[in-house]
C-alpha positions in Angstrom: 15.6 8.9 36.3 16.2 5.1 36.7 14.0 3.5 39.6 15.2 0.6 41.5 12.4 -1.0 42.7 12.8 -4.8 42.6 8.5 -6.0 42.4 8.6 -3.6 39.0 9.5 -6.5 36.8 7.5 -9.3 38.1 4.4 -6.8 37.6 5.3 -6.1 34.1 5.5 -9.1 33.3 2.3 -10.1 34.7 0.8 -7.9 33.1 2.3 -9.1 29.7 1.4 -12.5 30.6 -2.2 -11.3 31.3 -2.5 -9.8 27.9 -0.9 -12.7 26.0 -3.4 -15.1 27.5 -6.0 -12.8 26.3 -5.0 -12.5 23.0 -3.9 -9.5 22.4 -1.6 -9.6 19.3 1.1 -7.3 20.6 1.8 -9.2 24.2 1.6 -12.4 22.2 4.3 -11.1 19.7 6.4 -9.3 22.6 6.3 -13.1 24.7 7.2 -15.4 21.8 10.5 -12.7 20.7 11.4 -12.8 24.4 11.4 -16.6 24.6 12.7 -17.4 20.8 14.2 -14.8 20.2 13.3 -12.2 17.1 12.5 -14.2 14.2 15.3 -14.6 11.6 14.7 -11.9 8.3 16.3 -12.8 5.1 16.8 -10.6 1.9 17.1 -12.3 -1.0 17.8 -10.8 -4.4 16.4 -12.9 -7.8 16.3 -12.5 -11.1 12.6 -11.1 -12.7 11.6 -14.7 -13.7 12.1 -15.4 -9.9 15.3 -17.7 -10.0 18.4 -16.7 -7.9 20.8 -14.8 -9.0 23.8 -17.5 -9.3 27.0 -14.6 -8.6 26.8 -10.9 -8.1 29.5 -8.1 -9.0 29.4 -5.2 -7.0 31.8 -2.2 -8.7 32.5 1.1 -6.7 33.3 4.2 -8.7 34.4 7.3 -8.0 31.9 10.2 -7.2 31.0 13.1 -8.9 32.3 15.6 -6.6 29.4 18.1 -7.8 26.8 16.4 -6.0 
C-alpha cells in the first residue's frame, strides 16, 4: 500500500543527509548518484597485449536444434 503523506520525503532525506555528513559510505554514494547522476560504466574489449581491438566481426549461426 502506497502512503501519501507529504513530510515522508523531507525526513528521508534528512536522514540521508544526516548519514552522508557522517560518513557513512552508502548515504555518501546514494547523495552523489542522486545529484550527478550514476556514474558512466564502460566495457571495453582489447587484445591480450592490452591494445584495442581496431574492428570486430560478429557472425550468427544457426543453432543446433538438439540443445
Amino acid at each position: 500500500k502506497v502512503v501519501q503523506d507529504d513530510t515522508l520525503l523531507p525526513k528521508v532525506a534528512e536522514v540521508l543527509l544526516k548519514n552522508a555528513v557522517a560518513g557513512e559510505p552508502w548515504a555518501v554514494k546514494e547523495l552523489i548518484d542522486r545529484l550527478d547522476g550514476k556514474a558512466f560504466q564502460a566495457t571495453s574489449i582489447e587484445n591480450p597485449d592490452g591494445t584495442p581491438i581496431m574492428g570486430l566481426k560478429v557472425t550468427f549461426v544457426e543453432g543446433n536444434e538438439d540443445n
